[in-house]
N, C-alpha and C positions, 0 to 999 in steps of 0.2 A: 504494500500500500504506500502511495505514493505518504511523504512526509513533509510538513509544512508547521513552522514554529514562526512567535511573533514576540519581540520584545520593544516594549514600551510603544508599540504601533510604528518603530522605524524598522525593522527590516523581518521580513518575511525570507524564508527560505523552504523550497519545494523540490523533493525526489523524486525523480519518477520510480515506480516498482521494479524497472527493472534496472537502476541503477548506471544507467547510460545517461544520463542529463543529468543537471543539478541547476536551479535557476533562483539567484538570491537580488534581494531588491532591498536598497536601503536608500536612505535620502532620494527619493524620485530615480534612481537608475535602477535600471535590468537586466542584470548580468549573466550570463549561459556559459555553462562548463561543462566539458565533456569528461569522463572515465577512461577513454581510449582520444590520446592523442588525435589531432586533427592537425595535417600538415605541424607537426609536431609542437602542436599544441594542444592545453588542457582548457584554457582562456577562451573561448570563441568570437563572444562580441557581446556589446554594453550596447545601451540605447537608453535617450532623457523617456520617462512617461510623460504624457500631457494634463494638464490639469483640466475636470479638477479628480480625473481617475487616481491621478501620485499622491494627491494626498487625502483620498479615502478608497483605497487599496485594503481588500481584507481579505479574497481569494487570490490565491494561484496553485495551478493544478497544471501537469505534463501528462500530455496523451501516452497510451502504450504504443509500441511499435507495431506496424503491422508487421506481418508473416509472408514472405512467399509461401504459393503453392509449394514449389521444391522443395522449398526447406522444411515445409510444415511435412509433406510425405518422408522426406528423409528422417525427420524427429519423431514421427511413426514407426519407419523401419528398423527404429533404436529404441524402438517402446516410450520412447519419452526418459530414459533413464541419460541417454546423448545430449551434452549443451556447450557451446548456446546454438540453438536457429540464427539462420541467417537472416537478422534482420535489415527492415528497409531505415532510409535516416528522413524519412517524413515524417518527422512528431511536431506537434502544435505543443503549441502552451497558451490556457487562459492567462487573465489578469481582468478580476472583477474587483466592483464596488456593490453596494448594493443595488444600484440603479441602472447599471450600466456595465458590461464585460466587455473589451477585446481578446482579438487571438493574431497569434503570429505565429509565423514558424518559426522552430525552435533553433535549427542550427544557424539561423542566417538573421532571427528577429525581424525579417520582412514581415509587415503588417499583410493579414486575413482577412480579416471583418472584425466588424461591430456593431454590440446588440444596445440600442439606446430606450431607455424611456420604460425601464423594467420598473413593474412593480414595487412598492421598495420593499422592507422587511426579508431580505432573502437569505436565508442561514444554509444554502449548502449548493456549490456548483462544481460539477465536473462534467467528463465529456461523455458522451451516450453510448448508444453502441459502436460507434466512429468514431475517428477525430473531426467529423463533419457536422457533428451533430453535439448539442451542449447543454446540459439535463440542470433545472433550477430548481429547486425546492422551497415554499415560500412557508414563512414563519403562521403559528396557529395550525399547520395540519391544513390549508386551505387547497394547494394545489402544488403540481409539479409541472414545471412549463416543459418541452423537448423544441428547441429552435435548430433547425438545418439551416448550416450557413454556406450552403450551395443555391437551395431552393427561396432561400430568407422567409421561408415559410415558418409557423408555428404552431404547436398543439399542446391542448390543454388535458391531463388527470387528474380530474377532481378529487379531493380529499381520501390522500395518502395520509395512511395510519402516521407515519413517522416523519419530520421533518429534520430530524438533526442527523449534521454530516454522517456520524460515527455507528447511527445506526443498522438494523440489516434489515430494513423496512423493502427492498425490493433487489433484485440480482438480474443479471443478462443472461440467457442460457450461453455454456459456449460451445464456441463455434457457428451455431447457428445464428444464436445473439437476439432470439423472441424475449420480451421483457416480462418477469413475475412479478407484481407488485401489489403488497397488502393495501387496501383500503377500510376506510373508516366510514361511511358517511352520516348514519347514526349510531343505532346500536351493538350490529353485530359486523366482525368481520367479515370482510370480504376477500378473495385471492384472486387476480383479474393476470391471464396472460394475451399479451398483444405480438401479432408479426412484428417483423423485425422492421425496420425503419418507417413504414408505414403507419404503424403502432394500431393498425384494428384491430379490435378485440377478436379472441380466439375463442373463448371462454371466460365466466365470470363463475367464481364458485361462493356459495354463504358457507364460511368456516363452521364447523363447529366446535368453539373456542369463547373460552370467558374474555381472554385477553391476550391474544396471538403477539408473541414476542420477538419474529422474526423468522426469515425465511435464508436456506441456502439451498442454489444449485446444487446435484453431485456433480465431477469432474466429466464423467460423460455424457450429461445433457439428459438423462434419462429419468430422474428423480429431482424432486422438488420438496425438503423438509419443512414443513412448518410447528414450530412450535409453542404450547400454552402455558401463560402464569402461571410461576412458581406457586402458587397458594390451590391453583388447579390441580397438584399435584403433578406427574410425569406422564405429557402426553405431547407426543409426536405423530404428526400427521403428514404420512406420505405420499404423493401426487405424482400420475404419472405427467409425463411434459406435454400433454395438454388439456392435464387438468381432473384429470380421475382418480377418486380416493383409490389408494391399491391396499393402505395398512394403515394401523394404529397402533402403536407402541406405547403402553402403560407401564414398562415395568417390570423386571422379573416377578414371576409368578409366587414366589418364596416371600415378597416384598409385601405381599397384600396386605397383611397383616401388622405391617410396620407402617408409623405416619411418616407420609414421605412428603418431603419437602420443596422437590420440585428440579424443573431444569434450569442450570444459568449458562451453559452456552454448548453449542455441537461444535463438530468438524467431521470433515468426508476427508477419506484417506484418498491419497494422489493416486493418477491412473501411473503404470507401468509398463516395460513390457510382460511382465510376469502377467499382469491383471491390466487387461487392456478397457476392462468394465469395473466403475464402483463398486465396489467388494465389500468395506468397511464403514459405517458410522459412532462415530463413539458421542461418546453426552458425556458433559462433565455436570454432575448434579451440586445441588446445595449443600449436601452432606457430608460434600468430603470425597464422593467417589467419582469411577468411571467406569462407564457400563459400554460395553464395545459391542458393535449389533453387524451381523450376519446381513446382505441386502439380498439374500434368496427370500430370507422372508422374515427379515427384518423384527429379529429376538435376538435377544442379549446373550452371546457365547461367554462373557467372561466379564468380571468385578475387579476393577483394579482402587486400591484402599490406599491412601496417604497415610499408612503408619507402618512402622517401621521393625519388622520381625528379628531378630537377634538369632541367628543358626549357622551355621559349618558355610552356607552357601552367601554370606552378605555379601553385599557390591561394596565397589570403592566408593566410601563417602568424604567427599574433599569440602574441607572449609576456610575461607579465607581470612586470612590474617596477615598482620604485620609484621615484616622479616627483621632480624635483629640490625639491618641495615636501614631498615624503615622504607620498606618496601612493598608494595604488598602481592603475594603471593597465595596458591594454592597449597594445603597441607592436610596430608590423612588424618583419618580422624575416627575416632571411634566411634560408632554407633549413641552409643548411651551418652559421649562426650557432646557426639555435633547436634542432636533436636533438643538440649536443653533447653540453649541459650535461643528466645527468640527475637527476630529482630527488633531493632529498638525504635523503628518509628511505626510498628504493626499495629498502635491501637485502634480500637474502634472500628474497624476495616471486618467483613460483611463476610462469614463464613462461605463455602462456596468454591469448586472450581472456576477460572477463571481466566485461565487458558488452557488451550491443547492447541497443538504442532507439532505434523508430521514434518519427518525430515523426507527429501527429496523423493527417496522408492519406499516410501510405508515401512522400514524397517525400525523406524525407532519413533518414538511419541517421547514429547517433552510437555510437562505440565507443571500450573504451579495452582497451589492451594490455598485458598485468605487465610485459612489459620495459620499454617506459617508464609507466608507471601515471600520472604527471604530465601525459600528456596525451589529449587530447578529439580522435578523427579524426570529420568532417562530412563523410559522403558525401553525391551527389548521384546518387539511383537512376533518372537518367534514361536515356536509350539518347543517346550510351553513359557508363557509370557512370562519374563520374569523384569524385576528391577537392573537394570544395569546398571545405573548410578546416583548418586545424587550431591549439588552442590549446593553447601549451605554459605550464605553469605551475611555480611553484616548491616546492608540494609535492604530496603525492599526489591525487589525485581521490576524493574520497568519494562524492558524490552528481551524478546528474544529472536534469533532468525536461526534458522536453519542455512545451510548451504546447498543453493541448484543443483550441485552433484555430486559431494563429498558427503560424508557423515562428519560433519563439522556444526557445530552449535555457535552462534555467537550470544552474549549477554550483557549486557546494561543496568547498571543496579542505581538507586538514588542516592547513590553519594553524591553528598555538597560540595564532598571535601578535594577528592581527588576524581578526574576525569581520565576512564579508564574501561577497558574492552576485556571481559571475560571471554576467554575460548575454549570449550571441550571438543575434544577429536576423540574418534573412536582409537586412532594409534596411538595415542601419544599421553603424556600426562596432562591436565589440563594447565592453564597459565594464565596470568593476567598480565597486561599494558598500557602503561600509559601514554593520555593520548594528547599532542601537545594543541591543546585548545582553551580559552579560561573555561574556569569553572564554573558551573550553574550551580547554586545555592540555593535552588528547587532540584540538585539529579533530575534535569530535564536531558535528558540523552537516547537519541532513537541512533540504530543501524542498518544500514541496506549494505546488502550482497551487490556486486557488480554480475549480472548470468555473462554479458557481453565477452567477460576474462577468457583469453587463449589457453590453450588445456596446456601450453608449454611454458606458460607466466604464473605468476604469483597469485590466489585466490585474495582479491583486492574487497575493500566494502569502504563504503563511504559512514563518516562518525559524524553523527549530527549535533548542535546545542543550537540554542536561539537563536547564536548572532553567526555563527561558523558550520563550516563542514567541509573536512578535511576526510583523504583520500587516504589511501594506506593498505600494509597487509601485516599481517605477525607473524614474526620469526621468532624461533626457539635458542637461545644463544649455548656456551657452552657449559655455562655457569645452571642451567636447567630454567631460568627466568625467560620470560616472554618482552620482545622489545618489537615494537612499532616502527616501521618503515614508512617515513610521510612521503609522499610523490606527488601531493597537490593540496594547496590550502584555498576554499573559496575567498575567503576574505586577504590571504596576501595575492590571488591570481587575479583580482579584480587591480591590484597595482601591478601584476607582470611582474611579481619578487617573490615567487617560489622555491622555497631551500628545503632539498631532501635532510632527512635524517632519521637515527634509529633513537626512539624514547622508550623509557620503562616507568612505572611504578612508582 
């Protein structure tokens, strides 16, 4: 997901997903950097904004890349497990205000179009199933606009359940790209799928759901999950893609009996070549668990528990601390040692899984728990599932990514104090670096993967805070510490004074 942070309303900075762009805007200018040098640059081009878009600027958002055919069939003949695709370099990037968006393209900042005279109150813009097309979300739940800016035409969906950015009120199928999107318009749910650019209605369904809390595609466009308030208890309602109840998911059967507390968020396991069809759904519930669901027919194979069993077989649990050099580092840890201590800014914070993340081919699931939020559980979804590892840290966990094609983890914790990139690798010990940027005194720190990286180059990611984002990869030195290779700073390449170097901890 593309990333985009705001400090004090002067500078925005936006990732795209697939970590090929980076577009940072402060004092009125709009600066574009690539990941992969261009005419052996990382710098591309600046441009002034016009007023009065520069100074009320509140989106920006970078389109994904499109796919050749070729390369899209070639990344099939590799199961999808082969990266990166060849992509194309036609990305747009927005830049809205409430009232008003432009777009330009991104490698060159040639102006596209613009959308004048919007509605105002608009809390959430990005691009639709194209870079052609630019999806608006208006405040109150009123409506969501879709403007083609080929056709300069425009279309209205009246009263969407959810308006704010971060929610999962509506999904693209992929590949084909027909739109699913929960409505509201009085009482009862609704789940409306429309053709793809066209946006006619395909089907409209009435849920039945006290209070439908979100919708996801699976990864082959075949299944559509919706899910009901926590206080509804555990109920998942599955749809085929155009709109046919197929299942309902309550719950293992052993549970009926127990008061259950509901679901707070799913994930569908990535397609493969092993599994070239969604195969897996897990639900992380309120309680603490993970229930992982079969899609033949969609019940619950297996219970994964956030607590932590003591026996001949433990995994490595690493926790991090500070080296007698004052450094900080990864260090084993015993069982009974490392879930004592819990973190120290946990309180108050809403029991409940609250992430899951698969890694690239479904082999490993990463999750973290509110009860302890401080730590990273590493399953290993083989038969039979077990714990691979876990990393406790000392404040909470902000971020985490998996790597495009590596079994590589990266993380981001809220530390104030030190700005700094945790890495677990399945081969290696894990490590920590530091990353040379100021520090946020909110731990406000996201990470993005580079997919675009050469299979014979360094596994690159871009380090995010408010005001900066800085390029890099981790290397393991000989001392067994993790150090930081910088190869690009937005905020020194906006002056053309980029200086490599190796940082630690």
């Amino acid at each position: 997901m593309a990333s985009q942070t705001r400090n004090g309303g002067s500078t925005l900075i936006s990732i795209s997903r697939s970590g090929d762009y980076v577009v940072r805007i402060r004092d009125k200018e709009i600066a574009v950097h690539s990941a992969i040098p261009i005419e052996g640059t990382r710098f591309l081009q600046s441009s002034k904004l016009s007023e009065p878009l520069a100074t009320q600027l509140k989106f920006v958002k970078i389109s994904q890349p499109d796919v050749s055919e070729e390369s899209e069939n070639k990344g099939n003949d590799n199961g999808g497990d082969e990266y990166p695709l060849e992509l194309t370099s036609q990305q747009r990037v927005i830049c809205g205000s409430e009232n008003r968006i432009s777009v330009w393209q991104i490698n060159s900042l040639e102006w596209h179009a613009n959308i004048e005279n919007i509605e105002p109150s608009v809390t959430s813009v990005d691009f639709g199933a194209r870079d052609d097309e630019v999806l608006l979300f208006h405040a109150w739940s009123s409506k969501a606009t879709i403007f083609n800016l080929d056709s300069a035409r425009s279309l209205v969906i009246k009263s969407p359940k959810f308006c704010n950015p971060s929610s999962q009120g509506h999904g693209y199928r992929p590949r084909t790209r027909q739109l699913a999107i929960l409505l509201k318009p009085e009482a009862t749910d609704l789940l409306t799928i429309h053709e793809a650019y066209s946006y006619e209605v395909i089907t409209k369904v009435v849920l039945p759901t006290v209070d439908a809390q979100g919708l996801k595609w699976s990864p082959d466009g075949r299944w559509i999950a919706v899910w009901d308030v926590p206080s509804n208890g555990t109920k998942i309602l599955i749809y085929t893609a155009d709109g046919q109840l197929f299942r309902t998911y309550s719950g293992p059967k052993e549970m009926e009996s127990v008061h259950d507390l509901g679901i707070k968020c799913i994930e569908w396991a990535p397609l493969t070549r092993r599994n070239p069809n969604s195969e897996l759904l897990v639900v992380g519930k309120y309680d603490g668990t993970v229930e992982l669901l079969n899609t033949r027919t969609f019940t619950c194979s297996t219970t994964l528990s956030h607590t932590f069993q003591i026996d001949t077989q433990s995994p490595m649990i690493w926790r991090e601390r500070m080296s007698p050099e004052g450094k900080l580092e990864y260090a084993e840890a015993s069982s009974s040692s490392a879930f004592t201590t819990a973190s120290s800014d946990s309180s108050n914070l809403p029991r409940g899984v609250s992430t899951l993340n698969f890694s690239h081919n479904g082999e490993f699931l990463a999750t973290i728990d509110q009860t302890r939020p401080n730590i990273v559980w590493i399953w290993s979804l083989g038969n039979p599932i077990t714990l691979e590892s876990a990393l406790v840290h000392d404040h909470n966990v902000r971020n985490i990514s998996w790597h495009p094609r590596a079994q590589e983890l990266l993380i981001t914790t809220s530390n104030g104090t030190f700005a700094v990139a945790h890495v677990w690798s399945l081969d290696r010990n894990p490590v920590i670096a530091g990353i040379p940027v100021g520090r946020s005194e909110a731990g406000r720190y996201d990470v993005t993967w580079v997919i675009a990286t050469a299979r014979d180059e360094p596994e690159t990611f871009w380090f995010c805070t408010p005001d900066d984002a800085v390029l890099g990869h981790v290397t393991v030195g000989n001392d067994g510490h993790g150090y930081f290779n910088m190869l690009h700073s937005v905020s020194k390449g906006d002056l053309m004074a980029n200086i490599a170097g190796n940082y630690q901890a």
